[in-house]
C-alpha positions, 0 to 999 in steps of 0.5 A: 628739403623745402618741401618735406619742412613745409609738409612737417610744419604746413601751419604758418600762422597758427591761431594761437600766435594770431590770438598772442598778438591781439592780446599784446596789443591791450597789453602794451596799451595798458603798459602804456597806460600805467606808465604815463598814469605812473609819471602822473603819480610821479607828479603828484607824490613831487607836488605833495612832498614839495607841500609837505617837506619843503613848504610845510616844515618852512612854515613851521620852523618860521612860526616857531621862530616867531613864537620864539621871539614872542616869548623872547620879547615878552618877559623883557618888555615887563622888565622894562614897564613893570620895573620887574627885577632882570629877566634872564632869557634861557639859553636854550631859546636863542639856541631854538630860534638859530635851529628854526632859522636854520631849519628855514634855510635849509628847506629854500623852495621859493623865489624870494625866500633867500633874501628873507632868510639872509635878512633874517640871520643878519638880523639874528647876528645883531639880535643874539648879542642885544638879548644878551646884554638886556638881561644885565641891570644897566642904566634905565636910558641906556637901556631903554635905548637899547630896549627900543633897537631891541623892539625895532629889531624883533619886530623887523624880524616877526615880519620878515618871518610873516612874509617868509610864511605869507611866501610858504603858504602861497606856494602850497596854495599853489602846489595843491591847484597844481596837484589838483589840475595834475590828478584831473589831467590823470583822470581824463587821459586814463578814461580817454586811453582806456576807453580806447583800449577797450574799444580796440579789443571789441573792435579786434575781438569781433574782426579775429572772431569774424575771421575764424568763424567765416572759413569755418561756416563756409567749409560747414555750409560746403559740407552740408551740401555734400553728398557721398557718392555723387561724385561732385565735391567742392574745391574749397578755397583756403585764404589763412596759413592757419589751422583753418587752412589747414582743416581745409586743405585737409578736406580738399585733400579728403574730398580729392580721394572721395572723387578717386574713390567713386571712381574706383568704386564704380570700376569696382561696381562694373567689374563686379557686374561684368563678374556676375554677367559672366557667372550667370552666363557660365551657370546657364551654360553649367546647367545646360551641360549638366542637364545633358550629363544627366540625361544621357545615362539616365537615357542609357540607364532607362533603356538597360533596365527597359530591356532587362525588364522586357525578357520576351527578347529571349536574351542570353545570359551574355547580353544580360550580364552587358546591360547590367553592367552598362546599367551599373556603369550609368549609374556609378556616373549619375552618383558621382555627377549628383555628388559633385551637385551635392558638394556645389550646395555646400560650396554655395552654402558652407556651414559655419566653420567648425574648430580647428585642431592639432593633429599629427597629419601623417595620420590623418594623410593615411586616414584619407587615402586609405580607401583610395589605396584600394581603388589605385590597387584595383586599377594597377596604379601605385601611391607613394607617400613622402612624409617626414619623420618628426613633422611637427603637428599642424593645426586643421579643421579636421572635418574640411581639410581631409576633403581637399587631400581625397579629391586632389588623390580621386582626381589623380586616380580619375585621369590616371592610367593603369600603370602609372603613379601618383605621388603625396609628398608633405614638407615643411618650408619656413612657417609653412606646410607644403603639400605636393599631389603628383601623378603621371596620368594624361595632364591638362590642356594649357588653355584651361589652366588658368580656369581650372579652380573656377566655379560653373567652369566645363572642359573635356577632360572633366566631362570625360571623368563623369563629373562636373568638375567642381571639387578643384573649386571646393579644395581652392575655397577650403584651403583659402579658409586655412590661410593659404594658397593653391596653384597646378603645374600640368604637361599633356601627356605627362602628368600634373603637379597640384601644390598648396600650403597653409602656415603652421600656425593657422592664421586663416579664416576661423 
C-alpha cells in the first residue's frame, strides 16, 4: 500500500515548496522589520503627542493665564496711580484664567508641575476674592494695602506660571532629542535589517539556483554523452525528492529500458539474420530443386519432339500418339512449374493493393470453382458446396481473394483421387467469416505440416503434383492483407482440412 502511495506521489519535495520557503523567509524578515519600525513609530507618534497635547497645550493655557493676569492687573494699577475712577474686571476673565489653570492641571506631565499648579489655585483662592473687592471705591490706604497683597500675589503667581513654562518647555526640548534619537535609531536599524535581509535573498537565490541548476547540467552533460544503440548508458545519481529527482529517475528508468531494448534489438538483429541465412540456403536449395524440375521434362519433352521429328524409325501410329502424349504431359507440367515461378514474382513484388468491395460471396464462390468443376467432373471427383441462405455481403479485394479460393480447390483436385470428395463450407462465426476447403485425397505427412505456408519450402508431395508449392504461401500472404488468419488440419490417407477466415468488417491491411 506504501508502495503504490510512494509510486502515485514519488515528489517529496517539490520545488515549488522549497521555493515557498525561500521567499517565507524575506517575508517573516520584513514582518519582522515592519513590527520593530511600527514600535519605532509607536515611539515617535507617543513622543509627539507628549509635545503636542500635554506640553504644548500646558504651555499655552499658562501663557493665557499669564496674560490673563496682565490685563487683570494692568487697569487696576492705572486706577490706583492715575486716580481713575473704579475699574471693573469682567467676570469672564476671572472665569478664563480658572479654565487656563485648570487646563494646566489637567494636562500634568512633568515632575515638579504639581506643586506649581497647586500653588497656583492656592494662590488663585486668594487672588479671585482681592480682585473682587479692589473694584469698589474703598479707602486710599486701605486700599493700597490691599493693592500691594494684590501686586505681590500676581506677581508670585506670573512666576510660578513662567517656571510651569520654563518646566513645559524644557520637557519639549527633551522630547524633540528623544524623538530625534528614536527616528536615527529607526534608520539605522531599518538599513542594517534590510541590508540583511537582502543579503539573505541573494545569499538563498544563488544557493537554490545552484541546487537546481547542478542536477540539471550534470543530467544534460550525461545526455549529451549518450549515444543510441551503444548499449552503454549512465546510472545518474538522484540526490533531491524533488521534480529534479524525479527527471532523473525518469531517465534512469529510460535508459534502463534503452539497455533492454538493444538487447532485445540485437536478438531481433540475429534472429533476423539467422532468418535470412536460412532463407538464402532454402532459395539455393529452392532453385537447385526447380532447375532439376525443369530439366527433367524439358529432358523428356526434347527427346518427344526429337523422335517425332525424326520419322526415318518408321514408328507406328501407337508409339506416335504415346510421344505426343508424353510430350503434352512434360509440357502441361513445365506451364504449371513457370506458372508457380510467375505467382513467386508476384509474392515477391505484389502490386499495390487494389479497393476492396462488397460482394454477395456465393457468387463470386461459383464464379471461381466454375472451371474447376469441370476439371473434378472429368476426373470422377465431386465438389460440394455449403453456403448459407442470407449470409450477409463480405467485403473483398475482388482481384486476390478469389486466388486464394482456386488454389486451395486446385490443390485439393491435385492430391484428390478419382472417386473421392472435396468439400467448401462457408459460415459465419460472431465478426467473422469462416471458410473450410476439405478433400479425402492422400493428407500430408505431420513432418511437413508446420512448414507448409513457407516460402522456398520442398516436399514430396508437391513435387509429385508438378508444382513447386508455393501457392499455400501466396493464399497465407493474401488472406493476411484481408486481416485474417489460416491454418491446415491433415491425416495421411484420409484427407486435409484448410480453414481461414477474415472479419466481417474488413479490418486488414487496405
Amino acid at each position: 500500500m506504501n508502495k503504490e502511495k510512494t509510486e502515485k506521489n514519488p515528489i517529496r519535495h517539490p520545488i515549488r515548496f522549497k521555493i515557498f520557503l525561500v521567499s517565507l523567509v524575506p517575508t517573516m524578515a520584513l514582518l519582522a522589520a515592519a513590527l520593530i519600525n511600527n514600535q519605532y513609530l509607536e515611539a515617535l507618534g507617543y513622543s509627539a503627542e507628549q509635545i503636542l497635547s500635554k506640553n504644548y497645550k500646558s504651555i499655552r493655557a499658562a501663557q493665557e493665564a499669564r496674560k490673563t493676569l496682565e490685563e487683570i492687573r494692568n487697569p487696576l494699577l492705572g486706577q490706583v496711580y492715575q486716580r481713575q475712577s473704579g475699574v471693573i474686571v469682567s467676570r469672564e476673565k476671572l472665569i478664563k484664567l480658572s479654565t487656563n489653570l485648570n487646563v494646566c492641571r489637567e494636562n500634568i506631565t512633568e515632575t515638579g508641575e504639581r506643586e506649581l499648579i497647586d500653588r497656583l489655585f492656592q494662590n488663585y483662592a486668594k487672588y479671585e476674592p482681592l480682585v473682587n473687592s479692589l473694584q469698589a471705591n474703598q479707602d486710599d490706604l486701605w486700599a493700597r494695602s490691599r493693592f500691594a497683597d494684590f501686586l505681590a500675589l500676581t506677581a508670585e503667581m506670573v512666576f510660578l506660571i513662567d517656571d510651569l513654562v520654563t518646566i513645559n518647555e524644557a520637557a519639549m526640548e527633551h522630547a524633540e532629542q528623544e524623538t530625534r534619537s528614536l527616528a536615527s535609531q529607526a534608520q539605522r536599524n531599518a538599513a542594517v535589517l534590510f541590508g540583511i535581509i537582502i543579503t539573505g535573498i541573494l545569499v538563498l537565490s544563488y544557493f537554490f539556483s545552484y541546487r537546481i541548476a547542478k542536477p540539471i547540467m550534470t543530467l544534460a552533460g550525461q545526455l549529451l554523452n549518450t549515444r543510441e544503440g551503444s548499449g552503454v548508458y549512465p546510472a545518474v545519481e538522484s540526490r533531491t525528492n524533488d521534480e529534479i529527482g524525479y527527471l532523473t529517475q525518469s531517465f534512469n528508468r529510460l535508459f534502463n529500458r534503452l539497455k533492454q531494448y538493444d538487447r532485445h534489438r540485437g536478438e531481433i538483429i540475429a534472429s533476423e539474420r539467422e532468418k535470412v541465412r536460412r532463407s538464402e540456403e532454402a532459395k539455393g536449395r529452392f532453385i537447385a530443386d526447380i532447375s532439376h524440375q525443369l530439366k527433367t521434362p524439358m529432358t523428356s519433352l526434347s527427346m518427344s519432339i526429337g523422335m517425332l521429328n525424326n520419322r526415318d524409325d518408321g514408328f507406328g501410329a501407337e508409339k506416335m500418339a504415346k510421344l505426343i502424349t508424353t510430350a503434352h504431359d512434360d509440357c502441361t507440367r513445365l506451364t504449371a512449374l513457370i506458372n508457380e515461378l510467375v505467382d513467386l514474382s508476384r509474392l515477391e513484388a505484389m502490386s499495390p493493393p487494389r479497393p476492396k468491395e462488397t460482394l454477395d460471396i456465393a457468387i463470386v464462390l461459383h464464379e471461381c470453382l466454375t472451371p474447376l468443376t469441370k476439371q473434378a467432373d472429368s476426373r470422377g471427383i465431386a465438389i460440394d458446396i455449403d453456403i448459407p441462405e442470407n449470409l450477409p455481403h463480405v467485403t473483398i479485394d475482388s482481384f486476390r481473394f478469389p486466388w486464394v479460393i482456386t488454389n486451395l480447390v486446385g490443390n485439393a483436385l491435385r492430391y484428390t483421387d478419382r472417386g473421392g470428395r472435396i468439400g467448401l463450407k462457408v459460415y459465419r462465426q460472431g465478426t467473422r467469416f469462416f471458410f473450410q476447403c476439405m478433400d479425402t485425397g492422400s493428407g500430408i505427412n505431420p513432418q511437413f505440416l508446420p512448414h507448409i505456408f513457407d516460402r522456398f519450402t520442398q516436399f514430396s508431395e508437391r513435387g509429385k503434383g508438378g508444382t513447386i508449392g508455393l501457392g499455400l504461401a501466396i493464399v497465407k500472404d493474401i488472406i493476411e492483407q484481408h486481416g485474417g488468419d489460416i491454418e491446415v488440419e491433415s491425416t495421411v490417407g484420409k484427407g486435409t482440412c484448410f480453414t481461414f477466415w477474415i472479419p466481417v468488417e474488413n479490418g486488414g491491411r487496405a
